[in-house]
PDB file of N, H, CA, C and O in Angstrom:
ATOM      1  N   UNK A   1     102.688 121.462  78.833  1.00  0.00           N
ATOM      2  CA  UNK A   1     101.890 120.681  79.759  1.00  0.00           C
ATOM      3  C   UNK A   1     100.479 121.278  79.760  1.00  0.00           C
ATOM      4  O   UNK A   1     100.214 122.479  79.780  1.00  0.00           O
ATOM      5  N   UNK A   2      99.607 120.244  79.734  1.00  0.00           N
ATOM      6  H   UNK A   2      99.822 119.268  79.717  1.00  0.00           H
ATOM      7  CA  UNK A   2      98.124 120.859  79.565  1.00  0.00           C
ATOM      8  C   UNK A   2      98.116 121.445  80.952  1.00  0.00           C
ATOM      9  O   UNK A   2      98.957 121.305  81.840  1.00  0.00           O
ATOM     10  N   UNK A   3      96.652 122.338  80.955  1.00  0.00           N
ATOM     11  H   UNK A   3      95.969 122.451  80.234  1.00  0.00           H
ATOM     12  CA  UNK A   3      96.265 122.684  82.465  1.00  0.00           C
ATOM     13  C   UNK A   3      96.030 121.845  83.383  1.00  0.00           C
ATOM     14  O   UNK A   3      96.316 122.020  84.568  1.00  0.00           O
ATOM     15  N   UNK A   4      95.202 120.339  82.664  1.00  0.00           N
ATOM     16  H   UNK A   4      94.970 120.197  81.702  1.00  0.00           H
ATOM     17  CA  UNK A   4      94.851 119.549  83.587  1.00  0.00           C
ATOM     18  C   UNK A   4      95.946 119.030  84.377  1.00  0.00           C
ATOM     19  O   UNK A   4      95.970 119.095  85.606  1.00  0.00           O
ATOM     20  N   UNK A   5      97.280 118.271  83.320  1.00  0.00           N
ATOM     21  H   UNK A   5      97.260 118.218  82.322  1.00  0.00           H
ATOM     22  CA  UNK A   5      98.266 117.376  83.593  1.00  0.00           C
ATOM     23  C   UNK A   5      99.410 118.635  84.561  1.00  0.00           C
ATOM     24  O   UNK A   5     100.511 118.244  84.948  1.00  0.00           O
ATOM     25  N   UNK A   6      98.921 120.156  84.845  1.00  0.00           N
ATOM     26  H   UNK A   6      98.027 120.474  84.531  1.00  0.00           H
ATOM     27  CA  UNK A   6      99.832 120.904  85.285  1.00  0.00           C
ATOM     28  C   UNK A   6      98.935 120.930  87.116  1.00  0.00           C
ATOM     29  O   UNK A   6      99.334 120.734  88.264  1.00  0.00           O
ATOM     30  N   UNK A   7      97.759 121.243  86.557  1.00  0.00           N
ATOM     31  H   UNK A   7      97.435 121.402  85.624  1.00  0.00           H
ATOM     32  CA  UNK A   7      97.060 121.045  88.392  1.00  0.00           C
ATOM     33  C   UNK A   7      97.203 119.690  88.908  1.00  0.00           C
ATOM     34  O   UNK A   7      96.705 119.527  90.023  1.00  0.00           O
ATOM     35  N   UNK A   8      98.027 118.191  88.117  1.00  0.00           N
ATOM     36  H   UNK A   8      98.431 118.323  87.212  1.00  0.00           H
ATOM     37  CA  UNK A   8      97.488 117.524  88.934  1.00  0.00           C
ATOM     38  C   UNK A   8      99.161 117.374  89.327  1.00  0.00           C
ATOM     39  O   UNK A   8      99.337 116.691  90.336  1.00  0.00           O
ATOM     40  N   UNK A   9     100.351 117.879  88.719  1.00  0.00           N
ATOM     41  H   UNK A   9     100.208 118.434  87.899  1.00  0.00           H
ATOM     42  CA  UNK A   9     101.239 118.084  89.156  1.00  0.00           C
ATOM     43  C   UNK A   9     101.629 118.660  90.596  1.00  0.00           C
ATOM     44  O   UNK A   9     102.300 118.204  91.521  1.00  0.00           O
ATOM     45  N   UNK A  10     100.903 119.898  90.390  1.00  0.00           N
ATOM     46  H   UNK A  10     100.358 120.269  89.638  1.00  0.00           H
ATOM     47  CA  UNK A  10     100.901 121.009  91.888  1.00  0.00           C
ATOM     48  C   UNK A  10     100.235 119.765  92.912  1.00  0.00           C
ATOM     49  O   UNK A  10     100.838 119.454  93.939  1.00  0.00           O
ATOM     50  N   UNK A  11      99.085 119.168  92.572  1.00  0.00           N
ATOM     51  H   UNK A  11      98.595 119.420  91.738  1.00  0.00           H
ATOM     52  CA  UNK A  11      98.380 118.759  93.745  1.00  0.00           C
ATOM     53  C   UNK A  11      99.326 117.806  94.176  1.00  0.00           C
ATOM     54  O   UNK A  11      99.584 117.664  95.372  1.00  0.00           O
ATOM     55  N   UNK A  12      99.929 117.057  93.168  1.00  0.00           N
ATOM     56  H   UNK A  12      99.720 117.173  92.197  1.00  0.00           H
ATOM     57  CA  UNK A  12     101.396 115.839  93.758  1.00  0.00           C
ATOM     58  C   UNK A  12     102.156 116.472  94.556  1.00  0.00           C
ATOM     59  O   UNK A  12     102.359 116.014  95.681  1.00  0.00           O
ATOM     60  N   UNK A  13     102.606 117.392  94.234  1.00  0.00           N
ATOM     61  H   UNK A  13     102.441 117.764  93.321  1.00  0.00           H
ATOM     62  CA  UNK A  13     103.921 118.163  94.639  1.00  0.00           C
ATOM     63  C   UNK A  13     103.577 118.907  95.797  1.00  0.00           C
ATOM     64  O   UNK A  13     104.408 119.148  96.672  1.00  0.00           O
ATOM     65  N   UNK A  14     102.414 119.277  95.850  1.00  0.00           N
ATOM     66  H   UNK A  14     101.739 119.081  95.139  1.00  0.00           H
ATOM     67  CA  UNK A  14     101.911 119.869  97.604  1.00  0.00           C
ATOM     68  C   UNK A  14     101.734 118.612  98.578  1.00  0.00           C
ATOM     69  O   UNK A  14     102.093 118.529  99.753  1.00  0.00           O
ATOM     70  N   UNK A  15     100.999 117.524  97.681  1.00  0.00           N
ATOM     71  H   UNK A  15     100.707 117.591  96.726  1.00  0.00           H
ATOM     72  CA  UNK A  15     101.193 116.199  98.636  1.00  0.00           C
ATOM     73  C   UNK A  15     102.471 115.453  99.356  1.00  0.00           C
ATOM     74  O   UNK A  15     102.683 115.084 100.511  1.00  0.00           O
ATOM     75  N   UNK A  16     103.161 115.410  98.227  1.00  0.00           N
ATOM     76  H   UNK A  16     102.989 115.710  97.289  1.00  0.00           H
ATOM     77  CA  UNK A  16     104.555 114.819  98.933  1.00  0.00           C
ATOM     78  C   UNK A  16     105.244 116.045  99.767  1.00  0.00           C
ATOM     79  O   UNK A  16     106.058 115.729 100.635  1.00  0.00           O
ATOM     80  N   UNK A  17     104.898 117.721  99.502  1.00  0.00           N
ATOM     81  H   UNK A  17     104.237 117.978  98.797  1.00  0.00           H
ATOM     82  CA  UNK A  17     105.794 118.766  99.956  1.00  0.00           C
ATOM     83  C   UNK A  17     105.090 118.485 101.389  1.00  0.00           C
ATOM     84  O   UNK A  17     105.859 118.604 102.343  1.00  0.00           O
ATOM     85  N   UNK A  18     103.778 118.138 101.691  1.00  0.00           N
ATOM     86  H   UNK A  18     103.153 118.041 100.916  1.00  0.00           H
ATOM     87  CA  UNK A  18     103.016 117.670 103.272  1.00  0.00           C
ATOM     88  C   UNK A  18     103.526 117.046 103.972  1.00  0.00           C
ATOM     89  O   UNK A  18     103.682 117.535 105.091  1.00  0.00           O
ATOM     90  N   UNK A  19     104.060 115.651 103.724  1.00  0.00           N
ATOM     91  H   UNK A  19     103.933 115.253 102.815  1.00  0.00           H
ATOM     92  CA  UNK A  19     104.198 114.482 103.995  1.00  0.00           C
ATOM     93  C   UNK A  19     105.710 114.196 104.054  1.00  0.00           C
ATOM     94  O   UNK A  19     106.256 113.095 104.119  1.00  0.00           O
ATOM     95  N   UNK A  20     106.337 115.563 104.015  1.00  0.00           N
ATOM     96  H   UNK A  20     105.893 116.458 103.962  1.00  0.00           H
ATOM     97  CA  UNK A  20     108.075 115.743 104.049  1.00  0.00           C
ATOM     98  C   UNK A  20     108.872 114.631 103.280  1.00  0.00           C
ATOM     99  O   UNK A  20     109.917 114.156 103.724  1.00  0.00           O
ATOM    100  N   UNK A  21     108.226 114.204 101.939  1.00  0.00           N
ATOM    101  H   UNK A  21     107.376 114.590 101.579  1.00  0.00           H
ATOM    102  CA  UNK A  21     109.068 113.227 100.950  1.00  0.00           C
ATOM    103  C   UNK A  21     109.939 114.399 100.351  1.00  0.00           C
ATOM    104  O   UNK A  21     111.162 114.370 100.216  1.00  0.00           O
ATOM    105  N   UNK A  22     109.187 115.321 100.053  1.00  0.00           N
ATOM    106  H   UNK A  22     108.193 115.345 100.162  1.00  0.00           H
ATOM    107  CA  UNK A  22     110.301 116.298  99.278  1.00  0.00           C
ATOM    108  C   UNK A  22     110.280 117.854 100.020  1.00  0.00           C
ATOM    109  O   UNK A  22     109.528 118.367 100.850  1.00  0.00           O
ATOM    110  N   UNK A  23     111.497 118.330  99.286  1.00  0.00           N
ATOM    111  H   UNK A  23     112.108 117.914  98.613  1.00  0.00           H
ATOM    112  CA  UNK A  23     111.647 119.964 100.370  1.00  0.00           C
ATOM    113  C   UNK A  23     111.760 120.678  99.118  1.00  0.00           C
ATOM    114  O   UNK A  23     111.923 120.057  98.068  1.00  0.00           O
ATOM    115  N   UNK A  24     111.665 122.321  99.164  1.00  0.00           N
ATOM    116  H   UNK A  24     111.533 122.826 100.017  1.00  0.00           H
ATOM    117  CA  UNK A  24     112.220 122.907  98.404  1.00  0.00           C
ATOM    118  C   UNK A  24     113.726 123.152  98.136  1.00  0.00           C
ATOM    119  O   UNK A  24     114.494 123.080  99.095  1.00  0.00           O
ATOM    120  N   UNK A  25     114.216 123.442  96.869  1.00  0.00           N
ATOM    121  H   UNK A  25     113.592 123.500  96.090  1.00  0.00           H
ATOM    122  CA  UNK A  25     115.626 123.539  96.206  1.00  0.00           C
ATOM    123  C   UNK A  25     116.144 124.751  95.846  1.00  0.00           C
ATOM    124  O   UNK A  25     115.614 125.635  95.172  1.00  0.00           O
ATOM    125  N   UNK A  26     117.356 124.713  96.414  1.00  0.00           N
ATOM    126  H   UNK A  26     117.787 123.995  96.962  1.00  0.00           H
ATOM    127  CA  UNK A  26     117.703 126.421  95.902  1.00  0.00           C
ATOM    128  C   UNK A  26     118.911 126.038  94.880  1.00  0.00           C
ATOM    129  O   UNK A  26     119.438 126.888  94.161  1.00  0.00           O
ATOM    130  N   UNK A  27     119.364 124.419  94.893  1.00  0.00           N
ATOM    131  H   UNK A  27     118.937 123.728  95.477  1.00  0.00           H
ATOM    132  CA  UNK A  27     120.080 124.221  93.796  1.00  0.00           C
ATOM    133  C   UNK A  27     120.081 124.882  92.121  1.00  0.00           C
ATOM    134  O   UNK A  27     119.094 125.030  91.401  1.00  0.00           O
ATOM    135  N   UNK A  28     121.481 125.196  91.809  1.00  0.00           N
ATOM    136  H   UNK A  28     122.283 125.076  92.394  1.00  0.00           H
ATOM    137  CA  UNK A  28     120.611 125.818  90.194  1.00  0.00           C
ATOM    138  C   UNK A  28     120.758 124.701  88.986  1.00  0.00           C
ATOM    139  O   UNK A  28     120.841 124.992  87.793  1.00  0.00           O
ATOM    140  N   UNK A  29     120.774 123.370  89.531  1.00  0.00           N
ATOM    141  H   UNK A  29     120.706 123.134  90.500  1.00  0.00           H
ATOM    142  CA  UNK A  29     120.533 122.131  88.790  1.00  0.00           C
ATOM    143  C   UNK A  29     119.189 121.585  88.650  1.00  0.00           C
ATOM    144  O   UNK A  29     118.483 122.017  89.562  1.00  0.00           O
ATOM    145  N   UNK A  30     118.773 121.070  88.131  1.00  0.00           N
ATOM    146  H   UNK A  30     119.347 120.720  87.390  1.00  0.00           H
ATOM    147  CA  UNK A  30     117.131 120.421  88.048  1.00  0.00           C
ATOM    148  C   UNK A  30     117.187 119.456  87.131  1.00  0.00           C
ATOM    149  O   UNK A  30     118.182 119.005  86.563  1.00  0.00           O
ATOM    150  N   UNK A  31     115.664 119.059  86.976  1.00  0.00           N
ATOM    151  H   UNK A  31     114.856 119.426  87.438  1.00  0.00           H
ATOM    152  CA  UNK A  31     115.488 118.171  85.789  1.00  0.00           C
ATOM    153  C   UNK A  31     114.267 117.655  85.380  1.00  0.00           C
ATOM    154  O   UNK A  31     113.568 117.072  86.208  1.00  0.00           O
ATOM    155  N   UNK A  32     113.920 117.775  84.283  1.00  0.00           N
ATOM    156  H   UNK A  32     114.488 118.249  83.611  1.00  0.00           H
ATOM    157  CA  UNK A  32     112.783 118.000  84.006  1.00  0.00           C
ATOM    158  C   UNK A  32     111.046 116.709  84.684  1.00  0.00           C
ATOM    159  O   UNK A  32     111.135 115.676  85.348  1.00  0.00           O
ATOM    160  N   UNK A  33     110.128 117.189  84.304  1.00  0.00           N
ATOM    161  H   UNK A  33     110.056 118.028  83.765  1.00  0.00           H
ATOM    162  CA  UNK A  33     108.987 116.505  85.039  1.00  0.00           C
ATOM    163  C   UNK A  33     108.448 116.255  84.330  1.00  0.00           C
ATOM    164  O   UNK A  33     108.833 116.759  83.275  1.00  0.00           O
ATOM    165  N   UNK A  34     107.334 115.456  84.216  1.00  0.00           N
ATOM    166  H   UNK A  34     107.021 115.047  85.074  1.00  0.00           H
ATOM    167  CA  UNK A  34     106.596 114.600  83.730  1.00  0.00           C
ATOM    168  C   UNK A  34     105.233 113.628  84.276  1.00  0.00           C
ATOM    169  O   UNK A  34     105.164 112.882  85.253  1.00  0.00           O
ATOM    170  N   UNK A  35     104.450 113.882  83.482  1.00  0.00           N
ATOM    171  H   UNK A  35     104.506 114.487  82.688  1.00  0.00           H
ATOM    172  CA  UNK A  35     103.402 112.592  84.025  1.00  0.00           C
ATOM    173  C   UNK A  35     102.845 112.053  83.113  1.00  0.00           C
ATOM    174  O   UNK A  35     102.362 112.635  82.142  1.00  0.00           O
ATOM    175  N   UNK A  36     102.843 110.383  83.398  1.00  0.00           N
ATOM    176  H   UNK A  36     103.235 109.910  84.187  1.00  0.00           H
ATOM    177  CA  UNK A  36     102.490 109.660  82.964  1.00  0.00           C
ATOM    178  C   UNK A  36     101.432 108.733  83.488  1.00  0.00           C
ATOM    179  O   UNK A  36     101.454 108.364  84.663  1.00  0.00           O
ATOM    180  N   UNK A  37     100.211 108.228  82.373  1.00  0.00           N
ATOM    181  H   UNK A  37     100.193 108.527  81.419  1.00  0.00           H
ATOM    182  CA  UNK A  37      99.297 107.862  82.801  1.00  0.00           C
ATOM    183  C   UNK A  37      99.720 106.431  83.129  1.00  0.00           C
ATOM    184  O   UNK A  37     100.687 105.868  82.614  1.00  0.00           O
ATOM    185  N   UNK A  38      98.722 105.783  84.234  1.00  0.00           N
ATOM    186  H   UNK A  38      97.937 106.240  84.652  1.00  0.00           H
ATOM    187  CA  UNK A  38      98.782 104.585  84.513  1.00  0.00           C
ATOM    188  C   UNK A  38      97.549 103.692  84.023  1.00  0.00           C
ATOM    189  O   UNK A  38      96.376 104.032  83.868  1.00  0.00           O
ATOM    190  N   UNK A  39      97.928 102.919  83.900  1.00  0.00           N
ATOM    191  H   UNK A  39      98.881 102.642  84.026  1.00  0.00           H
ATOM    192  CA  UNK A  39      97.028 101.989  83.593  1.00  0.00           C
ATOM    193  C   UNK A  39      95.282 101.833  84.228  1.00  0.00           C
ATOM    194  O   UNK A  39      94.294 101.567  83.543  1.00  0.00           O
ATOM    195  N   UNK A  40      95.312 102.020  85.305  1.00  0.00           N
ATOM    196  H   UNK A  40      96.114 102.235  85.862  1.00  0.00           H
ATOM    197  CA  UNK A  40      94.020 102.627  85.930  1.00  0.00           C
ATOM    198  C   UNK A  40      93.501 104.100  85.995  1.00  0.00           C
ATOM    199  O   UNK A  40      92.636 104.607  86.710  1.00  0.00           O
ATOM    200  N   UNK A  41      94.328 104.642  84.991  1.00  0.00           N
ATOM    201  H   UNK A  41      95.030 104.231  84.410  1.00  0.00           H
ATOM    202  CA  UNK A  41      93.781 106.449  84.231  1.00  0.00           C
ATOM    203  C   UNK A  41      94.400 107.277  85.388  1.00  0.00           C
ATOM    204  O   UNK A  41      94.031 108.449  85.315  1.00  0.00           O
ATOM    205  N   UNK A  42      95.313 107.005  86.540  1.00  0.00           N
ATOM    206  H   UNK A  42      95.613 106.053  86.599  1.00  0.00           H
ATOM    207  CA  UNK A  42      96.096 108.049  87.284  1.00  0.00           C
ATOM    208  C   UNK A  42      97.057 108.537  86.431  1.00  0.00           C
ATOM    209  O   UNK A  42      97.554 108.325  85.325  1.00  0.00           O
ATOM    210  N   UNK A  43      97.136 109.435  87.583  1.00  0.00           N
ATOM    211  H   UNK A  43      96.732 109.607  88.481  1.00  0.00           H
ATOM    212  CA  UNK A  43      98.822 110.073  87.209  1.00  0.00           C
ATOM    213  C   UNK A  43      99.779 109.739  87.820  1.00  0.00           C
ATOM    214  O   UNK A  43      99.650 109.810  89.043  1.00  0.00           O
ATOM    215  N   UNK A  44     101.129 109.241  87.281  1.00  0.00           N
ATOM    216  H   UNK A  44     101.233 109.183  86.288  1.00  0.00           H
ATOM    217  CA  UNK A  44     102.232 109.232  88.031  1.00  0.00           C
ATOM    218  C   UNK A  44     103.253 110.511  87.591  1.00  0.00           C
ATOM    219  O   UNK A  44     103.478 110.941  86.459  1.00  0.00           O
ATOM    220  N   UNK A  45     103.731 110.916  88.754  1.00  0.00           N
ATOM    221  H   UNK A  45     103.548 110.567  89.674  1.00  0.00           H
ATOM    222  CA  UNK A  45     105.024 111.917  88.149  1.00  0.00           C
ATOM    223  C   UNK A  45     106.526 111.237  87.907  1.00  0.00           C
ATOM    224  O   UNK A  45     106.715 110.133  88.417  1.00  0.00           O
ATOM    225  N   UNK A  46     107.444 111.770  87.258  1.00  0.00           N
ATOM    226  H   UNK A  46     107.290 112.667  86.844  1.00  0.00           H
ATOM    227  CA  UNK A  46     108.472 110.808  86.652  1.00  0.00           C
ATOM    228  C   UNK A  46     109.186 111.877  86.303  1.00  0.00           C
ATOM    229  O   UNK A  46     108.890 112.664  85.403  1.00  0.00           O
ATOM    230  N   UNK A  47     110.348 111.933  87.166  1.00  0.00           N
ATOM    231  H   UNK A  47     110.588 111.294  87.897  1.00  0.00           H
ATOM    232  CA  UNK A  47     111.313 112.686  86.720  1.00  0.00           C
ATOM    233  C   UNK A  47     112.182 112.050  85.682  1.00  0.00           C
ATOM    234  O   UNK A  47     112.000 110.858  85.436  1.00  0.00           O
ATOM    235  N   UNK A  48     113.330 112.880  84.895  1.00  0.00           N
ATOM    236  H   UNK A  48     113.478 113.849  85.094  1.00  0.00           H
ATOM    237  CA  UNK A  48     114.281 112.593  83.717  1.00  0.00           C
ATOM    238  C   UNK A  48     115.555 113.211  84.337  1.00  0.00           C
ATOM    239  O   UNK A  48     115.997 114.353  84.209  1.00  0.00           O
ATOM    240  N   UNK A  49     115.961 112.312  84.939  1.00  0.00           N
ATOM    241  H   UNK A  49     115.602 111.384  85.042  1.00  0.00           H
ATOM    242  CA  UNK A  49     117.420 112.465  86.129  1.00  0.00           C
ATOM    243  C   UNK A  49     118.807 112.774  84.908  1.00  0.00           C
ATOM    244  O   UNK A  49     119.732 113.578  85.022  1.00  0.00           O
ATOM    245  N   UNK A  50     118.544 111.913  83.894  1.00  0.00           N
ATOM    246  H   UNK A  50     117.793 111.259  83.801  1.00  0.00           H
ATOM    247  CA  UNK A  50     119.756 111.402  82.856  1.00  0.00           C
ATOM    248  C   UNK A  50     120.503 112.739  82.442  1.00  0.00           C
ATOM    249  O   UNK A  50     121.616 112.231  82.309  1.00  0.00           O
ATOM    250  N   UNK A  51     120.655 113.756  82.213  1.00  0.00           N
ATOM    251  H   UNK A  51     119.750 114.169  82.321  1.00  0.00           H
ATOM    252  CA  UNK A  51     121.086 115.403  81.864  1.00  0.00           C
ATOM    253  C   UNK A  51     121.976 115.478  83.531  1.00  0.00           C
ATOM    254  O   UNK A  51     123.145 115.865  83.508  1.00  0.00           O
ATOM    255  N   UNK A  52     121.447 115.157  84.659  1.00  0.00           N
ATOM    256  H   UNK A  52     120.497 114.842  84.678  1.00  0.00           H
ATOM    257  CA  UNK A  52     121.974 115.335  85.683  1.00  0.00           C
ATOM    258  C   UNK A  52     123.112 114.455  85.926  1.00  0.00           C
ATOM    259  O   UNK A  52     124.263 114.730  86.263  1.00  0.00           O
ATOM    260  N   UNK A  53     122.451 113.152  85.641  1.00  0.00           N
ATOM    261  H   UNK A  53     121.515 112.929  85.367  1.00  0.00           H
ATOM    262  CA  UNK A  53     123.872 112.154  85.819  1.00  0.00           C
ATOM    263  C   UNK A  53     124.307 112.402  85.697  1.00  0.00           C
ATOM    264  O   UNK A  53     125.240 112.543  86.489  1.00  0.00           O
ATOM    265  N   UNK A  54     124.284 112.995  84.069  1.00  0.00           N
ATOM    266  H   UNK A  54     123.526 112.881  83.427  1.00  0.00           H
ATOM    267  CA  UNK A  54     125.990 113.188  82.982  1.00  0.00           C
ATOM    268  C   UNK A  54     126.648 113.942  83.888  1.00  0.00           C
ATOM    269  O   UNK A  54     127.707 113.400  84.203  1.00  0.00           O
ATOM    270  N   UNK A  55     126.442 115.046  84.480  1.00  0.00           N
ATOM    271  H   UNK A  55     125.582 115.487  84.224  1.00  0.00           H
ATOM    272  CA  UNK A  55     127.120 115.931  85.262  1.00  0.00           C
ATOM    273  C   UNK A  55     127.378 115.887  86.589  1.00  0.00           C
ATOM    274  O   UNK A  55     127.936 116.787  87.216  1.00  0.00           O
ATOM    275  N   UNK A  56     127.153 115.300  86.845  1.00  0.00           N
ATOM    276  H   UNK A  56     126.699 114.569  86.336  1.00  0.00           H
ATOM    277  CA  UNK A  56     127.418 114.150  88.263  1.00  0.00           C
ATOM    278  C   UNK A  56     128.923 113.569  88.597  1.00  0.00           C
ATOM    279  O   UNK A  56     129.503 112.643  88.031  1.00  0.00           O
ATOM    280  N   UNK A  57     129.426 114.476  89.798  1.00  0.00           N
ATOM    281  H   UNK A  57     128.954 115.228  90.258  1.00  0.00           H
ATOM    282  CA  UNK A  57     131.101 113.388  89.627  1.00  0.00           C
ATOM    283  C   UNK A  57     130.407 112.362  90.765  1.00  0.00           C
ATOM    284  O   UNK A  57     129.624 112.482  91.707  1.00  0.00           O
ATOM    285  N   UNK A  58     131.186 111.245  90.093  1.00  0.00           N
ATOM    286  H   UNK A  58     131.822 111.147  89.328  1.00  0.00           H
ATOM    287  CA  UNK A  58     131.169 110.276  91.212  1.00  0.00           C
ATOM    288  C   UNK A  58     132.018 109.999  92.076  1.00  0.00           C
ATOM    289  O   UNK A  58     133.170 110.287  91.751  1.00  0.00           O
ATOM    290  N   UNK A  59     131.817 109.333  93.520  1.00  0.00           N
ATOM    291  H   UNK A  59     130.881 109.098  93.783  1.00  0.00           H
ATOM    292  CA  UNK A  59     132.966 109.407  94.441  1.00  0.00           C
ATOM    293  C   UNK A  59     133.767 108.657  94.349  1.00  0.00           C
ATOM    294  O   UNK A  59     133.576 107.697  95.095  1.00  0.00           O
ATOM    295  N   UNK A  60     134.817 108.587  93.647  1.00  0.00           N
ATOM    296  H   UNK A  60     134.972 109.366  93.041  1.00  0.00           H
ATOM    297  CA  UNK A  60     136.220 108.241  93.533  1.00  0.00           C
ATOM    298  C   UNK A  60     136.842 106.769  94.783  1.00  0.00           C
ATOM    299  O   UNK A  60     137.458 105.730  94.542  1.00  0.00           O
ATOM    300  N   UNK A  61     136.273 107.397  96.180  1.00  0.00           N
ATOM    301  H   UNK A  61     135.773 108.241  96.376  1.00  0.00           H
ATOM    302  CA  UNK A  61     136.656 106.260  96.964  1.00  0.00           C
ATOM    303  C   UNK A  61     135.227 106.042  98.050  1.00  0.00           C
ATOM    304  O   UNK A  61     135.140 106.645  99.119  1.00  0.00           O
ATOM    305  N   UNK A  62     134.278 105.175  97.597  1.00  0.00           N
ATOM    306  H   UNK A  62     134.348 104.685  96.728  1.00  0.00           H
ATOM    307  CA  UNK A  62     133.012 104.974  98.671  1.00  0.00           C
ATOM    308  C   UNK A  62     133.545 103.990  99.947  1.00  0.00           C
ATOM    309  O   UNK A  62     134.415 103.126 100.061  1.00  0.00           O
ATOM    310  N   UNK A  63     132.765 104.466 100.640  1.00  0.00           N
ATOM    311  H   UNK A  63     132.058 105.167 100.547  1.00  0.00           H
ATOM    312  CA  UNK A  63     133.078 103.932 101.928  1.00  0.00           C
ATOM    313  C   UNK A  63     132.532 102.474 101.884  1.00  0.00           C
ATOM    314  O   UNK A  63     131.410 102.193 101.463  1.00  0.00           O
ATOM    315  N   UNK A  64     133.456 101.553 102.372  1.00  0.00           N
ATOM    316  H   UNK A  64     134.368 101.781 102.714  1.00  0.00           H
ATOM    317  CA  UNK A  64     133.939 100.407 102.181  1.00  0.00           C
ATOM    318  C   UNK A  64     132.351  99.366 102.809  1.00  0.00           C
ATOM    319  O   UNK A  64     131.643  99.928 103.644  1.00  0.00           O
ATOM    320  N   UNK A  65     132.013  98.156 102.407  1.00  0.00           N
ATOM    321  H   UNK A  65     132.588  97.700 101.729  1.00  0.00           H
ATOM    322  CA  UNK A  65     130.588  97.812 103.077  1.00  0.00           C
ATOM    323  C   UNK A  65     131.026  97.346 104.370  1.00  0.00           C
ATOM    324  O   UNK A  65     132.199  97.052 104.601  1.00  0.00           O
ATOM    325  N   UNK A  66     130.180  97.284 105.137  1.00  0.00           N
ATOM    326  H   UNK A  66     129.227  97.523 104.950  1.00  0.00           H
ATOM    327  CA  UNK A  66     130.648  96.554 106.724  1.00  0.00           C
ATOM    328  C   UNK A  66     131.027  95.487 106.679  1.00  0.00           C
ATOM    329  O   UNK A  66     132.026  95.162 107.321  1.00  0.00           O
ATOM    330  N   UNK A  67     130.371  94.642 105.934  1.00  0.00           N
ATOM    331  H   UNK A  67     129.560  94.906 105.413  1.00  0.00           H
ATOM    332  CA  UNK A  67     130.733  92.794 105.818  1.00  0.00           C
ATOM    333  C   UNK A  67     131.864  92.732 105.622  1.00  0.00           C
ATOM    334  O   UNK A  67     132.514  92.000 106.368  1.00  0.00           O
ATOM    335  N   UNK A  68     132.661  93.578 104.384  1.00  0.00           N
ATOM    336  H   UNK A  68     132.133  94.173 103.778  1.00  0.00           H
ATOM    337  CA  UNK A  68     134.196  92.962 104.052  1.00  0.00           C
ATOM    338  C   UNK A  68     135.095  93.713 104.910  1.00  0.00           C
ATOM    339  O   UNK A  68     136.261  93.326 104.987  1.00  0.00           O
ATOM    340  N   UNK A  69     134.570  95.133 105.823  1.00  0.00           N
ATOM    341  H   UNK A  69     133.623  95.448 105.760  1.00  0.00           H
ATOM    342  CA  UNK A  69     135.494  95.572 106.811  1.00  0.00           C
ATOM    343  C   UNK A  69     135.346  94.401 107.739  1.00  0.00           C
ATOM    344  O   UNK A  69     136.509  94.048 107.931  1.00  0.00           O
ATOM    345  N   UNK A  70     134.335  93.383 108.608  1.00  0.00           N
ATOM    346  H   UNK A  70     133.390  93.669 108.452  1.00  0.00           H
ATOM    347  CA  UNK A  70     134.577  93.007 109.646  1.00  0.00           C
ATOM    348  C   UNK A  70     135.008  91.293 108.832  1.00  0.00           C
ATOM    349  O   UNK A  70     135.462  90.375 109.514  1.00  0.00           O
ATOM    350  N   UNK A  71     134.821  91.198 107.735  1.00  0.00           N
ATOM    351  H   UNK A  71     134.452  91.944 107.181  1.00  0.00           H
ATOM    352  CA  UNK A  71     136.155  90.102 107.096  1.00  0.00           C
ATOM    353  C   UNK A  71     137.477  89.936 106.801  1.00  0.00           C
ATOM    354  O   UNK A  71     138.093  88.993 106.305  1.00  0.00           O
ATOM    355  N   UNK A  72     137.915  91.370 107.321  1.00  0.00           N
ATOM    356  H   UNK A  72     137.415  92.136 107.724  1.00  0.00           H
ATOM    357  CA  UNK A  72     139.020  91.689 107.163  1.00  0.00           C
ATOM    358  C   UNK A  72     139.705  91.954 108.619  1.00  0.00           C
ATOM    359  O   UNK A  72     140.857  92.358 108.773  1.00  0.00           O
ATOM    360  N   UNK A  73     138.850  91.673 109.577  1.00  0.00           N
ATOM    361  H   UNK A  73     137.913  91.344 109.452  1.00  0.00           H
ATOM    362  CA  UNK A  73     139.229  91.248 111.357  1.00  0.00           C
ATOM    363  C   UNK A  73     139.287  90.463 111.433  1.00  0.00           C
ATOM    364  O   UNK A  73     139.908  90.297 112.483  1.00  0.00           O
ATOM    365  N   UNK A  74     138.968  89.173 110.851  1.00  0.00           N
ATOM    366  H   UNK A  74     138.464  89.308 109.998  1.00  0.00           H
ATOM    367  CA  UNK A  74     139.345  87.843 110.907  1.00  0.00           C
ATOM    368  C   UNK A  74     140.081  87.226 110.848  1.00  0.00           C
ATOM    369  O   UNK A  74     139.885  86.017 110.980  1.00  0.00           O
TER     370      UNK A  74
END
């Protein structure tokens, strides 16, 4: 990551860490970062979740939606 595309990372990441979108992680999972330019020459950041999925169990039994629990009082 250049210097530039790395300070404008920190400055994202102190912004949203302000504004309580994100917290710090003591998880020892992660995944990698990224920025990509936009069309009007910003930066967006863009995580790469996909390494995490894979390792991801999914929940076996999700809790049921409200609509078909209270269709099922009928």
């Amino acid at each position: 990551m250049s210097p530039v595309e790395l300070r404008e990372l920190k400055s994202q990441l102190e912004e949203l860490l302000r504004k309580h979108f994100i917290r710090p992680s003591v998880s020892p999972w992660g995944a990698p970062v990224l920025l990509v330019k936009k069309k009007d020459g910003t930066m967006r950041l863009c995580i790469d979740y996909r390494q995490l999925n894979k390792v991801t169990i999914k929940n076996k039994y999700p809790l049921p939606r409200i609509d078909d629990l209270l269709d099922q009082l009928k």
